[in-house]
Every structure is written in structure tokens, then in C-alpha cells.
MIZA-149816 format. One record per residue (C-alpha): z, x, y; chain; residue in three letters; residue number from 1. Coordinates in nm, 2 decimals. Example, Ala and Ser with C-alpha at 12.3 -4.5 7.8 and 13.67 -1.06 7.14 Angstrom:
<rs>
<r><w>0.78</w><u>1.23</u><v>-0.45</v><c>A</c><r>ALA</r><k>1</k></r>
<r><w>0.71</w><u>1.37</u><v>-0.11</v><c>A</c><r>SER</r><k>2</k></r>
</rs>
This chain:
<rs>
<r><w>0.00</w><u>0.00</u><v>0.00</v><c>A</c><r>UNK</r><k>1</k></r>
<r><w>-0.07</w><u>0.15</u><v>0.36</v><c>A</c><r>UNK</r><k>2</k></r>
<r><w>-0.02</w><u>-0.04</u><v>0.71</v><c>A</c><r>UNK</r><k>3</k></r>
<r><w>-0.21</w><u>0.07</u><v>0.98</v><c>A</c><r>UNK</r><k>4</k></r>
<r><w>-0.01</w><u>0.11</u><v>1.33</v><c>A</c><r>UNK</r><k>5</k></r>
<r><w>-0.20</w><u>0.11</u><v>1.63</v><c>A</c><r>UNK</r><k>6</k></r>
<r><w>-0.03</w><u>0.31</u><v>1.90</v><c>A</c><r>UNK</r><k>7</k></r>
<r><w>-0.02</w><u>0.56</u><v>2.19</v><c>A</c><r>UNK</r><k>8</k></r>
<r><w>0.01</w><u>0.91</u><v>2.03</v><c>A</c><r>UNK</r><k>9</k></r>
<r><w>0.35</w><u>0.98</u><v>2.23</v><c>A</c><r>UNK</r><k>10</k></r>
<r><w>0.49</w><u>0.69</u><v>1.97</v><c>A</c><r>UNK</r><k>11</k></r>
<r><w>0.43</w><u>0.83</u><v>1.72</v><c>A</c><r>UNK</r><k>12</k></r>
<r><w>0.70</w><u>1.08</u><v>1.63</v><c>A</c><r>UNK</r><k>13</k></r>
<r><w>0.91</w><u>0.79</u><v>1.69</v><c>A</c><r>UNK</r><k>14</k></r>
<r><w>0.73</w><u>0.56</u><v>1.45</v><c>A</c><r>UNK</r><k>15</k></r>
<r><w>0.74</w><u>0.82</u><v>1.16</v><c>A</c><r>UNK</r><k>16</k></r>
<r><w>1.14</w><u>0.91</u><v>1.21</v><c>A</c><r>UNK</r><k>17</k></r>
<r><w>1.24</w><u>0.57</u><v>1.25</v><c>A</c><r>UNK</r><k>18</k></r>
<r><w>1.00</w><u>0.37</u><v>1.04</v><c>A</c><r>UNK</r><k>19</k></r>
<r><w>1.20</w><u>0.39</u><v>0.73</v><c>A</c><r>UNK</r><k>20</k></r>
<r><w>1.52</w><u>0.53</u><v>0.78</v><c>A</c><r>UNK</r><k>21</k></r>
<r><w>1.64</w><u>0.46</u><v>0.44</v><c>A</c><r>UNK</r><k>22</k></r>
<r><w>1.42</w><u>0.75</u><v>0.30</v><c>A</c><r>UNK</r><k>23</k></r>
<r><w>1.54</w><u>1.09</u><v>0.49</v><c>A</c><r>UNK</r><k>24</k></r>
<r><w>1.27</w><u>1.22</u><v>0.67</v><c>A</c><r>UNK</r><k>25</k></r>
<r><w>1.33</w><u>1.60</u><v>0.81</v><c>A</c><r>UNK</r><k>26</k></r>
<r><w>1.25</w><u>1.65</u><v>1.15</v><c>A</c><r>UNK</r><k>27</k></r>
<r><w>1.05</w><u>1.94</u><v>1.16</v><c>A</c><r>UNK</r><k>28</k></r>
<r><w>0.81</w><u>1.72</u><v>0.93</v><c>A</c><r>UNK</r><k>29</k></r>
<r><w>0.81</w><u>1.43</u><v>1.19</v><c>A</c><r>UNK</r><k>30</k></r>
<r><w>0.73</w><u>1.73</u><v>1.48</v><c>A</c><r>UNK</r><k>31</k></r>
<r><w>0.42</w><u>1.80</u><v>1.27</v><c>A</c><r>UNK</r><k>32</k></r>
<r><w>0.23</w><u>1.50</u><v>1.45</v><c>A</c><r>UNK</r><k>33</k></r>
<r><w>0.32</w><u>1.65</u><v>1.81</v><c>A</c><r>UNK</r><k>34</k></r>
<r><w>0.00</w><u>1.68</u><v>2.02</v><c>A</c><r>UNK</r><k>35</k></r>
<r><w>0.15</w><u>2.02</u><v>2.09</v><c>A</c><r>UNK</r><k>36</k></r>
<r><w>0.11</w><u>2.10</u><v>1.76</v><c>A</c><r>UNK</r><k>37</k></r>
<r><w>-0.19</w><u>1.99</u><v>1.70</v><c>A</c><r>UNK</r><k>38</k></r>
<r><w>-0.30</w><u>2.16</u><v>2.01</v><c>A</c><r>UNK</r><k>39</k></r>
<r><w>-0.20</w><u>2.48</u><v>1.89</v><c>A</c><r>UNK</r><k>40</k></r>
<r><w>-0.34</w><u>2.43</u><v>1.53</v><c>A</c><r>UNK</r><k>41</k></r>
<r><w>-0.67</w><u>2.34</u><v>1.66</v><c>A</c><r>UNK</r><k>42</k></r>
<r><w>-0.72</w><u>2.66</u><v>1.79</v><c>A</c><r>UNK</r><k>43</k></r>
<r><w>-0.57</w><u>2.90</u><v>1.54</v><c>A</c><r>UNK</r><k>44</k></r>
<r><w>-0.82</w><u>2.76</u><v>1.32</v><c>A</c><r>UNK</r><k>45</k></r>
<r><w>-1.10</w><u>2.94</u><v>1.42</v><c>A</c><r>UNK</r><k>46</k></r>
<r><w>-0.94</w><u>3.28</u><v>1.34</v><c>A</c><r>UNK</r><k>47</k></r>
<r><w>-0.84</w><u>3.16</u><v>0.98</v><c>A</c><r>UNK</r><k>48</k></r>
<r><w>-0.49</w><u>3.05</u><v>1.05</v><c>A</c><r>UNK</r><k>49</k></r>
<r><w>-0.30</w><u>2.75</u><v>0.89</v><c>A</c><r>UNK</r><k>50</k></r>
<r><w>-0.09</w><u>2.69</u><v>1.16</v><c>A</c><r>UNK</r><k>51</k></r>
<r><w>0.20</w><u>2.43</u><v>1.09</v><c>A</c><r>UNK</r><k>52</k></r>
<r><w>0.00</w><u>2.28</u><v>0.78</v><c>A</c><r>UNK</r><k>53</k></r>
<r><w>0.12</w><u>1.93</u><v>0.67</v><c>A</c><r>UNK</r><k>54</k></r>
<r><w>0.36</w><u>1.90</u><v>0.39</v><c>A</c><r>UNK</r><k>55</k></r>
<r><w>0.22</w><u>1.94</u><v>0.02</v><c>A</c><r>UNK</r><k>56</k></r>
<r><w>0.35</w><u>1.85</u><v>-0.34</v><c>A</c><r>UNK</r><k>57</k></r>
<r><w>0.32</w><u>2.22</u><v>-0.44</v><c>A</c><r>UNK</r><k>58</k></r>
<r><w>0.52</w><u>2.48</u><v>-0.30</v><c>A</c><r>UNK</r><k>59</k></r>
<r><w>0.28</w><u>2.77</u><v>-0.18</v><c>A</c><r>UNK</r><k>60</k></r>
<r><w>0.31</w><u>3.09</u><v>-0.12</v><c>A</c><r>UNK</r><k>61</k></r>
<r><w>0.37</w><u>3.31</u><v>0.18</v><c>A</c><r>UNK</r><k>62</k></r>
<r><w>0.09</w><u>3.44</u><v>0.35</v><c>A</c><r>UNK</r><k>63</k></r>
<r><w>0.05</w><u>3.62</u><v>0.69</v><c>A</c><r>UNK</r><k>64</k></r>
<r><w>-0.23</w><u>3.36</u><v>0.80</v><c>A</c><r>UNK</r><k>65</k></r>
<r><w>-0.01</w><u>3.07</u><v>0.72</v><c>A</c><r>UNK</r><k>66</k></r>
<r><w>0.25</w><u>2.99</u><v>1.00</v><c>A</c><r>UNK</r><k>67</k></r>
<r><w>0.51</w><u>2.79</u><v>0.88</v><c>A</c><r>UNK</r><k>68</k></r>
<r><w>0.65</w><u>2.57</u><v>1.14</v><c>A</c><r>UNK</r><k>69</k></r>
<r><w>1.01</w><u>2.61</u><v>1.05</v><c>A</c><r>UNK</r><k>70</k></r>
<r><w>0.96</w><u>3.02</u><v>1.07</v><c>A</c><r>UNK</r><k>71</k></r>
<r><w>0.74</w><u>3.03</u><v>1.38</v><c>A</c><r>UNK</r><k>72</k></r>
<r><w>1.07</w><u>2.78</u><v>1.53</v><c>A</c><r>UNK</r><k>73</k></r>
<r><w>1.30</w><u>3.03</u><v>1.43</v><c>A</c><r>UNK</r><k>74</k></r>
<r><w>1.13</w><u>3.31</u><v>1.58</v><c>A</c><r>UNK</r><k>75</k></r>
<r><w>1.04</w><u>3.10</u><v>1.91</v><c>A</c><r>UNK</r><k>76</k></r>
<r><w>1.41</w><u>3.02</u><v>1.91</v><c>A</c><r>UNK</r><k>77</k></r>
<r><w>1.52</w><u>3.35</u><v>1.89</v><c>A</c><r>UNK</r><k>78</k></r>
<r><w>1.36</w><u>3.47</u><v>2.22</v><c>A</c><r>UNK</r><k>79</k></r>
<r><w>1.59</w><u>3.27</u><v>2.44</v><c>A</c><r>UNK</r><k>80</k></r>
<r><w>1.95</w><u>3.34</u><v>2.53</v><c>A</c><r>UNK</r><k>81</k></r>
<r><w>1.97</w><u>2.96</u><v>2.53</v><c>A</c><r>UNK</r><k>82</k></r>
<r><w>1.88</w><u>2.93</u><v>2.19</v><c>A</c><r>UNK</r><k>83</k></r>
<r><w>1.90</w><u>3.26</u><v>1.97</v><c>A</c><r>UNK</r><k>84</k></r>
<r><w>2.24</w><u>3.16</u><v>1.80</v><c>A</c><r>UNK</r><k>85</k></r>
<r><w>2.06</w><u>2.84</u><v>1.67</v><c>A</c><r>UNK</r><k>86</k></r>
<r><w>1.79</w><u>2.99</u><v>1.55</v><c>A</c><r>UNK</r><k>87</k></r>
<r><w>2.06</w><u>3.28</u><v>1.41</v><c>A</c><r>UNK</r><k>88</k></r>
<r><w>2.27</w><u>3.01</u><v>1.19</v><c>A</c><r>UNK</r><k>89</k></r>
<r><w>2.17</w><u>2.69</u><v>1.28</v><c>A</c><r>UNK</r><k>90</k></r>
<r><w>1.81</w><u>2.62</u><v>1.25</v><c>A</c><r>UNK</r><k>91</k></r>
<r><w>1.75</w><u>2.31</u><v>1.17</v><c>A</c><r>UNK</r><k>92</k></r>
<r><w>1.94</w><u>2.17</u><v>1.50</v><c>A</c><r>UNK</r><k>93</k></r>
<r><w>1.64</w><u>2.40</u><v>1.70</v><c>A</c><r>UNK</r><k>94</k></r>
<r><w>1.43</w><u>2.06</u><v>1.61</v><c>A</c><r>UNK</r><k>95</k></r>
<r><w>1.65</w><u>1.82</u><v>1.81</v><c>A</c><r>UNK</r><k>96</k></r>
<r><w>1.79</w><u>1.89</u><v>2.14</v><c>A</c><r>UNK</r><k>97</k></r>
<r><w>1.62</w><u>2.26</u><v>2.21</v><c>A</c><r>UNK</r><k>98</k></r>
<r><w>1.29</w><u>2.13</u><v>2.09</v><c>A</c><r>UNK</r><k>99</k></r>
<r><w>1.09</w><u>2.06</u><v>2.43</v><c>A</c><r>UNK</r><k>100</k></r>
<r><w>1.25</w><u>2.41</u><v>2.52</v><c>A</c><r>UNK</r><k>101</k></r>
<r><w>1.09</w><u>2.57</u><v>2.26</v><c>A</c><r>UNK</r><k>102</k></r>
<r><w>0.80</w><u>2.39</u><v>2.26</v><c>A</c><r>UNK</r><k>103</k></r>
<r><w>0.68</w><u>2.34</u><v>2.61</v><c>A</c><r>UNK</r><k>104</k></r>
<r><w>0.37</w><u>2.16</u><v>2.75</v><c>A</c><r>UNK</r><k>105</k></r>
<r><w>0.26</w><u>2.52</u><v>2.85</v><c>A</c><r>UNK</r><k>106</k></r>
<r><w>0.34</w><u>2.69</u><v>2.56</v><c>A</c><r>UNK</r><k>107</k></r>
<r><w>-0.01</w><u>2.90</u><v>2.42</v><c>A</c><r>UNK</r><k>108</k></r>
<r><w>-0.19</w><u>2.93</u><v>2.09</v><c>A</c><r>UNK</r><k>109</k></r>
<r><w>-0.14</w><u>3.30</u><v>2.22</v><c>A</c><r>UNK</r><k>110</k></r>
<r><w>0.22</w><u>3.33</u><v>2.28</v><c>A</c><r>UNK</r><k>111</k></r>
<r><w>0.27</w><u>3.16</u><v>1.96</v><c>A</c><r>UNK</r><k>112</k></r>
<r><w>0.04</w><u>3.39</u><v>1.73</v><c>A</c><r>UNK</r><k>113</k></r>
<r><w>0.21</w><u>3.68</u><v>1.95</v><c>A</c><r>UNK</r><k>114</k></r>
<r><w>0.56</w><u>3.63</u><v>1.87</v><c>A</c><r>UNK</r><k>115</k></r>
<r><w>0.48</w><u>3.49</u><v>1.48</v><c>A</c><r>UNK</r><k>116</k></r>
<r><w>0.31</w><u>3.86</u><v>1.41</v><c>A</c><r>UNK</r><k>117</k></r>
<r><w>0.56</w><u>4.07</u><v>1.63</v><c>A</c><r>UNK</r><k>118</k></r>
<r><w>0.83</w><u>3.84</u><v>1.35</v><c>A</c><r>UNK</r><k>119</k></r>
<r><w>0.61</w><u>3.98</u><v>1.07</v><c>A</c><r>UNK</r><k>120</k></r>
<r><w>0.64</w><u>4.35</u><v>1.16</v><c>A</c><r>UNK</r><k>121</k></r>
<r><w>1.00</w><u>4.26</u><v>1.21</v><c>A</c><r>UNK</r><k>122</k></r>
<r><w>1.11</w><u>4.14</u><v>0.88</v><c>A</c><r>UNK</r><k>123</k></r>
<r><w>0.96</w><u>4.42</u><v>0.75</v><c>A</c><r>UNK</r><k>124</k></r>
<r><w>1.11</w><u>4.69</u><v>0.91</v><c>A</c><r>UNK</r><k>125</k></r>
<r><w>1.44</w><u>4.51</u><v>0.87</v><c>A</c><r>UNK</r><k>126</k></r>
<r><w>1.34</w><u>4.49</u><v>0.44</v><c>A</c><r>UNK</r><k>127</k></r>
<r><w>1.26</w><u>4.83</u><v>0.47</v><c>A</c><r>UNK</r><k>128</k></r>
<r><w>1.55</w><u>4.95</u><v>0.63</v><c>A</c><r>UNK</r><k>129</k></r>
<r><w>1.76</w><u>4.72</u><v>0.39</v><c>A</c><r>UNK</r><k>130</k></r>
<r><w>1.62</w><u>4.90</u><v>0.11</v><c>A</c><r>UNK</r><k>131</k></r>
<r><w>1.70</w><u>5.26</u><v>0.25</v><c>A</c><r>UNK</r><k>132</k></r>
<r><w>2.07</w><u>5.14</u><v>0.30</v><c>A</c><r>UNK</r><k>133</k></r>
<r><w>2.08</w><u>5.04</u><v>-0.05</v><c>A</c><r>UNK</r><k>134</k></r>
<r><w>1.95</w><u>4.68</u><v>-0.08</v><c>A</c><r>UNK</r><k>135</k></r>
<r><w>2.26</w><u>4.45</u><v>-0.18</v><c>A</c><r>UNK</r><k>136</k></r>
<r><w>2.47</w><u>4.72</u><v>-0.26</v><c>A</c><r>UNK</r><k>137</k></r>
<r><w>2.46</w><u>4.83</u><v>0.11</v><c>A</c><r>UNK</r><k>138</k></r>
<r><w>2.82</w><u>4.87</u><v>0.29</v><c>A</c><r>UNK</r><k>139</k></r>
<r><w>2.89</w><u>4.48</u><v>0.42</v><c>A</c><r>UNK</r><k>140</k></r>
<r><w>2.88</w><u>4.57</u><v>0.74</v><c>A</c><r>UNK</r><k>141</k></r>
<r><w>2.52</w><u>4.71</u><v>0.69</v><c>A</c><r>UNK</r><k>142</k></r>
<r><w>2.39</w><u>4.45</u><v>0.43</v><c>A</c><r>UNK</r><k>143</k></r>
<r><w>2.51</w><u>4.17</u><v>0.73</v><c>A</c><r>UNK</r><k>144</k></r>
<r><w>2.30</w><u>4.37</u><v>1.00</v><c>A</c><r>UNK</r><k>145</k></r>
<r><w>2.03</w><u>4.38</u><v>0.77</v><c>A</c><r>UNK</r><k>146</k></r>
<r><w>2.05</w><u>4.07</u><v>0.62</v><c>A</c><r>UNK</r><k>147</k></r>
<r><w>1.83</w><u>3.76</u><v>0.71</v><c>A</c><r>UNK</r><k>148</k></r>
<r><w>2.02</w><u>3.70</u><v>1.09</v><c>A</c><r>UNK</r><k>149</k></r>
<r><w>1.86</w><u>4.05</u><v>1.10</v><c>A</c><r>UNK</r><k>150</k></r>
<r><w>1.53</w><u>3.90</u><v>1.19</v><c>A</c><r>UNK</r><k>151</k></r>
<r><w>1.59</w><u>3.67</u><v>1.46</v><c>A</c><r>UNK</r><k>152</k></r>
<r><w>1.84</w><u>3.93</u><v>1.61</v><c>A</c><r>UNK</r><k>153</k></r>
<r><w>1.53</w><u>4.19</u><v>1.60</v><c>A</c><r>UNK</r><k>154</k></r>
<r><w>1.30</w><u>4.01</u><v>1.73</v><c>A</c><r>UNK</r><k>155</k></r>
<r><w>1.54</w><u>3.89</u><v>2.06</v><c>A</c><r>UNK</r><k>156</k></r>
<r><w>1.56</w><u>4.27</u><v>2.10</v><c>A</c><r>UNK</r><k>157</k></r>
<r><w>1.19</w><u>4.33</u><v>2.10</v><c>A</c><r>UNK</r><k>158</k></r>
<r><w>1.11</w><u>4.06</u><v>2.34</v><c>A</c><r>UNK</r><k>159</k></r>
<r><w>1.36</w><u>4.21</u><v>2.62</v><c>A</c><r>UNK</r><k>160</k></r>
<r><w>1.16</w><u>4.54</u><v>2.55</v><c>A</c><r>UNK</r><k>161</k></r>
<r><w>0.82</w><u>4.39</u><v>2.61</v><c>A</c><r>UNK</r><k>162</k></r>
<r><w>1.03</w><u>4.16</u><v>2.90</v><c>A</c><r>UNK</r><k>163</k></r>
<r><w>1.14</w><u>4.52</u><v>3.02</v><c>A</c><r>UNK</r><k>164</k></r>
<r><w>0.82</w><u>4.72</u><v>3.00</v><c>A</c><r>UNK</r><k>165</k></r>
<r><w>0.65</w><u>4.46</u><v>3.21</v><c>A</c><r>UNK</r><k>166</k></r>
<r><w>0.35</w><u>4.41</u><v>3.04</v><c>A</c><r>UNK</r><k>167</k></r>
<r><w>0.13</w><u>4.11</u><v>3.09</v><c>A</c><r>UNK</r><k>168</k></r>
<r><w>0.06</w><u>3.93</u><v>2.79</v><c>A</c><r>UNK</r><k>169</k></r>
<r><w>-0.02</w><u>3.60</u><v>2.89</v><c>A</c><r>UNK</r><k>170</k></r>
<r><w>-0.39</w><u>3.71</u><v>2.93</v><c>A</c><r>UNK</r><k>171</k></r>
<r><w>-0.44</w><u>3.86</u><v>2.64</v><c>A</c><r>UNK</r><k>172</k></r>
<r><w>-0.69</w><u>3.66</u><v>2.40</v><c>A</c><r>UNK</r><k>173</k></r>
<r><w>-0.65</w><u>3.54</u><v>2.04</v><c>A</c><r>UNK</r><k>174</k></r>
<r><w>-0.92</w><u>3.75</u><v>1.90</v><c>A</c><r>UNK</r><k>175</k></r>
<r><w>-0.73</w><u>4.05</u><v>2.05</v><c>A</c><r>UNK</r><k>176</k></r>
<r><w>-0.38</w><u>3.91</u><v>1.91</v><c>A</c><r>UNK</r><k>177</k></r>
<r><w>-0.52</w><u>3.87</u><v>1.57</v><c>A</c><r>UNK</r><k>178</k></r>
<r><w>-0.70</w><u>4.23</u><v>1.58</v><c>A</c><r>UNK</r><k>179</k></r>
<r><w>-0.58</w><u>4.50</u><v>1.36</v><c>A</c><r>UNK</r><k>180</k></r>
<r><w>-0.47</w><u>4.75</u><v>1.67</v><c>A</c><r>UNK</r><k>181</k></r>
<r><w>-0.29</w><u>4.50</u><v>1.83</v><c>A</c><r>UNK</r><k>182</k></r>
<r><w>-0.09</w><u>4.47</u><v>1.52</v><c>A</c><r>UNK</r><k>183</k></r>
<r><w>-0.03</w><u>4.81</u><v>1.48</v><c>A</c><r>UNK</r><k>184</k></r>
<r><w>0.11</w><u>4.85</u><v>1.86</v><c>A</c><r>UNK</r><k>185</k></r>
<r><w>0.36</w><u>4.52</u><v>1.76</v><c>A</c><r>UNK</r><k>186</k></r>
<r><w>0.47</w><u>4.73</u><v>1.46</v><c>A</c><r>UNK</r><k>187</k></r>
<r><w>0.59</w><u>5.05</u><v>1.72</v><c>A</c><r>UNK</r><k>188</k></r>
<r><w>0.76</w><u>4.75</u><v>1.91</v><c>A</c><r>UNK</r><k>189</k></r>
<r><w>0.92</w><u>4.63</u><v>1.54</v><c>A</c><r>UNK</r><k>190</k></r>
<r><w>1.04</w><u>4.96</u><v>1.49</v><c>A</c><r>UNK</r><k>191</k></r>
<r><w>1.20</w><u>5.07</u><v>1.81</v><c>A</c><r>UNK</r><k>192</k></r>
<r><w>1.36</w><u>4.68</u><v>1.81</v><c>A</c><r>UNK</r><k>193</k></r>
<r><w>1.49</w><u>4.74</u><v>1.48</v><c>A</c><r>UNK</r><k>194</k></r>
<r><w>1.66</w><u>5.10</u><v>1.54</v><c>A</c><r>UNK</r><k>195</k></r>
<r><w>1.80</w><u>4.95</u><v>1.86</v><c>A</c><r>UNK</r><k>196</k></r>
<r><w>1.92</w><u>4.68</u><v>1.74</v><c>A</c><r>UNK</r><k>197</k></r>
<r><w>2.05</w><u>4.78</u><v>1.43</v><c>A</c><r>UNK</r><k>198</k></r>
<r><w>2.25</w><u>5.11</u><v>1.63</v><c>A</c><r>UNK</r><k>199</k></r>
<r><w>2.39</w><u>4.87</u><v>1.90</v><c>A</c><r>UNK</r><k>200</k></r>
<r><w>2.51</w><u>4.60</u><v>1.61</v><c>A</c><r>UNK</r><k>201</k></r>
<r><w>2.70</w><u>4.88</u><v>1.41</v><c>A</c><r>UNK</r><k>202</k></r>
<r><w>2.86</w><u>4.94</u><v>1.72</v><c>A</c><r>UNK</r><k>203</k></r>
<r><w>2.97</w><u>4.58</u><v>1.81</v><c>A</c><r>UNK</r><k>204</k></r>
<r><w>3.05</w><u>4.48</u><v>1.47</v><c>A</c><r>UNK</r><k>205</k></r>
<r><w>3.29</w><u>4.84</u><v>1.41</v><c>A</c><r>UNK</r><k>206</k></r>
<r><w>3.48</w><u>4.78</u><v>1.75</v><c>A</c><r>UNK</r><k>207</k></r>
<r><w>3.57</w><u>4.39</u><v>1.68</v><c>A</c><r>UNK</r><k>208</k></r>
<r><w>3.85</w><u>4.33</u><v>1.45</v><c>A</c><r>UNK</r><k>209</k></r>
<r><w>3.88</w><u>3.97</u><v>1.52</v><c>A</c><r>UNK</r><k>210</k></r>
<r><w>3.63</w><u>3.80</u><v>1.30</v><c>A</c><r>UNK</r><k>211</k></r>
<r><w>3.69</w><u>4.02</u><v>0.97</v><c>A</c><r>UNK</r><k>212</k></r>
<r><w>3.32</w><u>3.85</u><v>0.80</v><c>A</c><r>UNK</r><k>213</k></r>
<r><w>3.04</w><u>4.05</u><v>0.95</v><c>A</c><r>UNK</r><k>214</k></r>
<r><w>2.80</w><u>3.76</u><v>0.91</v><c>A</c><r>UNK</r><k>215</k></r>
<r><w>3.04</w><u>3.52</u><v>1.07</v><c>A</c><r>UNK</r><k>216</k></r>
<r><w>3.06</w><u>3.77</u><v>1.38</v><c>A</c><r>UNK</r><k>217</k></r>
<r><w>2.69</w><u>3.76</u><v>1.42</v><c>A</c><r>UNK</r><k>218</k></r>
<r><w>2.71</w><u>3.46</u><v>1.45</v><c>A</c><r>UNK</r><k>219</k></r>
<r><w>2.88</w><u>3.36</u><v>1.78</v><c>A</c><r>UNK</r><k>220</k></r>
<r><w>2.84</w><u>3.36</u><v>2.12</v><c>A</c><r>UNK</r><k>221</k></r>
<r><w>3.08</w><u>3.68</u><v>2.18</v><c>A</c><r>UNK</r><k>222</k></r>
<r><w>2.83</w><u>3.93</u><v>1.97</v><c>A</c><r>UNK</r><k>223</k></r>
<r><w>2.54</w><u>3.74</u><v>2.18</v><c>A</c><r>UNK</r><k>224</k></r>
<r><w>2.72</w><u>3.90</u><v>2.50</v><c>A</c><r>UNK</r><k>225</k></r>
<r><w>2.81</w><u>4.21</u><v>2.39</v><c>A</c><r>UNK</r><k>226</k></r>
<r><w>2.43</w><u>4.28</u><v>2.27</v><c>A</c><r>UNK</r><k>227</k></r>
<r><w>2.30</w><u>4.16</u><v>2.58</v><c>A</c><r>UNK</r><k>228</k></r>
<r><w>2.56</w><u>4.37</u><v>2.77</v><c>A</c><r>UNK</r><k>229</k></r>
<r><w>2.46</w><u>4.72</u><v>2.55</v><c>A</c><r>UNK</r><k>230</k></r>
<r><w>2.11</w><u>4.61</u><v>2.54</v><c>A</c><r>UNK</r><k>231</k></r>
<r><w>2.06</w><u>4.56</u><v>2.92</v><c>A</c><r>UNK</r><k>232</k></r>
<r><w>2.23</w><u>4.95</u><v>2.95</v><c>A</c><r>UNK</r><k>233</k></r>
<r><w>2.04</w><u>5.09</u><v>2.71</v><c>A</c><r>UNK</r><k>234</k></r>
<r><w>1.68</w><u>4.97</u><v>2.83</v><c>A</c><r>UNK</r><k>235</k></r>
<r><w>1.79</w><u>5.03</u><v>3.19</v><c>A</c><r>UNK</r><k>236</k></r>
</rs>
């Protein structure tokens, strides 16, 4: 059975979350139908990108090409000050209240495919670098660092050091984003985020006795101040 709704594309996120509320319906599906979404999928297409693909039965797997919208929301999150604790342990509140912040009317297919392969080069420098400290026999305080909060925390760091350098990326095109040398500059950014952030967490972590979890201290507003405190002397 199918019933056919006519209505103004603004109701229709709406219709789809509310329709049936007896059947949970995750919010980051229902944010699949924005026009901002659709705006931004239309042209990532032409470079071969899936961007924000509808739900399917079978689980697939990762692929470079294939942008997730709960990862690219993550990593969006993670660039604001406003919203980096969110996307640090509370990601699936990033599609409620700090959505419109996240997603703006001016937000770019550019800016998006910017920050989602700077996010690539970051979890793999932070998987690398788990691996050298011994993987999940790493010392706690070095397996939290490095752990999965380590790629949202990496990639704040590596936005204030593009923020810093002043370069202008808004006119960069796609076809320059999705080039092979512009991927290998992000991975110099990944790195030098990575060592930076990784140096100034050690430090925060190993001078605050309050929270005894390492995780748990990642998570609060207190280590967000301290890194921005460290990383606004360091980069100065």
C-alpha cells in the first residue's frame, strides 16, 4: 500500500518524522529529504560520490567515495566550538537542535567534500598512530587520546590551523578538492593536527586528576577550554 502526499518540500521532514510515530524513525534518516541535502548530493555526483545515500536493507561497506551522513555530521560538528563536544560523545543529538548550525543555507558541496577528506586523512593518522602505541594494549591514557574521540578532536585541531594560516578555501573548486595533490596537502595538515593534538591532550589529561577515566575527561567542556587555551598559544 502507498499514499501519495502532496506538499511543499519544506513539509516534508515533518511529514516523514511524524507520520507514523509508532515505528521509530531516526533522525538523520528523516534529514536525508532536506533540499540541503539534496543540494549537496546533486553535485558530488558528478565526481563519483555517494553523498548521504538513502537507507538500504544491506549493510555496505566503507568507501572513501561514499559519504555517510552521520560521519560527514560528525566531522561538520567537530569544527565548531559550539558543537565539538556533541559530535565528541553525543552524536546523534547533532541532528536536532545544532542541525541548521551545521547545515546552513550556505553551506558548499565544497566545504563539505573538504572537511569529509581532511576527516579521512585524520582517522588515519590517528589508526596509525594507535597502532605504533600499541593498538588496545596502549597505556589508557594513550588508547583514550587515540581512541575514536581522537578523530573529531583532530580534526577541530586541523581546522584552527587552516583557520590560522589564512588560507582561502571557499574558492577552491570540487574537481581541485577531489584531486589527488589536494589530498596529499590535507594529509600534511592530518599529520601536524594529529602530533599537535595528540602532545597538547597528553598534557591536559596528565595535569587533571579530577576526572580519573581518560575518555570521560575528553569528554567535557573543561578539556574543550584547556585545548583551546594550549592550542591558541601554540599556533600563535
Amino acid at each position: 500500500m502507498v499514499r501519495v502526499v502532496g506538499a511543499r518540500k519544506a513539509l516534508l521532514t515533518d511529514i516523514v518524522r511524524y507520520n507514523n510515530t509508532q515505528n521509530p524513525v531516526r533522525l538523520s534518516a528523516v534529514r536525508l529529504l532536506d533540499p540541503i541535502q539534496e543540494s549537496i548530493r546533486s553535485k558530488l555526483a558528478p565526481l563519483d560520490y555517494r553523498y548521504a545515500p538513502k537507507q538500504e536493507g544491506a549493510k555496505l561497506s566503507r568507501s572513501p567515495l561514499r559519504i555517510e551522513l552521520e560521519r560527514i555530521t560528525q566531522y561538520l560538528g567537530a569544527l565548531s566550538d559550539q558543537t565539538v563536544l556533541e559530535a565528541v560523545a553525543k552524536k546523534a543529538d547533532l541532528y536536532d537542535k545544532s542541525y541548521k548550525s551545521i547545515f546552513p543555507r550556505s553551506l558548499t558541496a565544497e566545504r563539505v567534500l573538504l572537511i569529509w577528506r581532511l576527516a579521512l586523512a585524520i582517522e588515519e593518522k590517528r589508526i596509525s598512530m594507535l597502532e605504533g602505541v600499541g593498538g588496545a594494549d596502549a597505556d589508557p591514557v594513550m588508547a583514550a587520546i587515540l581512541g575514536v574521540h581522537g578523530t573529531p578532536w583532530g580534526l577541530y585541531v586541523a581546522n584552527k590551523l587552516i583557520e590560522k594560516n589564512g588560507n582561502d578555501l571557499a574558492k577552491v573548486s570540487l574537481e581541485k578538492i577531489a584531486s589527488q595533490e589536494f589530498g596529499a596537502a590535507l594529509d600534511k595538515y592530518a599529520v601536524k593536527a594529529m602530533d599537535l593534538y595528540t602532545e597538547l591532550a597528553v598534557n591536559i589529561l596528565s595535569s587533571d586528576e579530577d576526572l580519573p577515566n581518560p575518555r570521560n575527561q575528553m569528554r567535557v567542556q573543561k578539556f574543550l577550554e584547556k585545548l583551546k587555551r594550549n592550542l591558541h598559544l601554540r599556533t600563535t
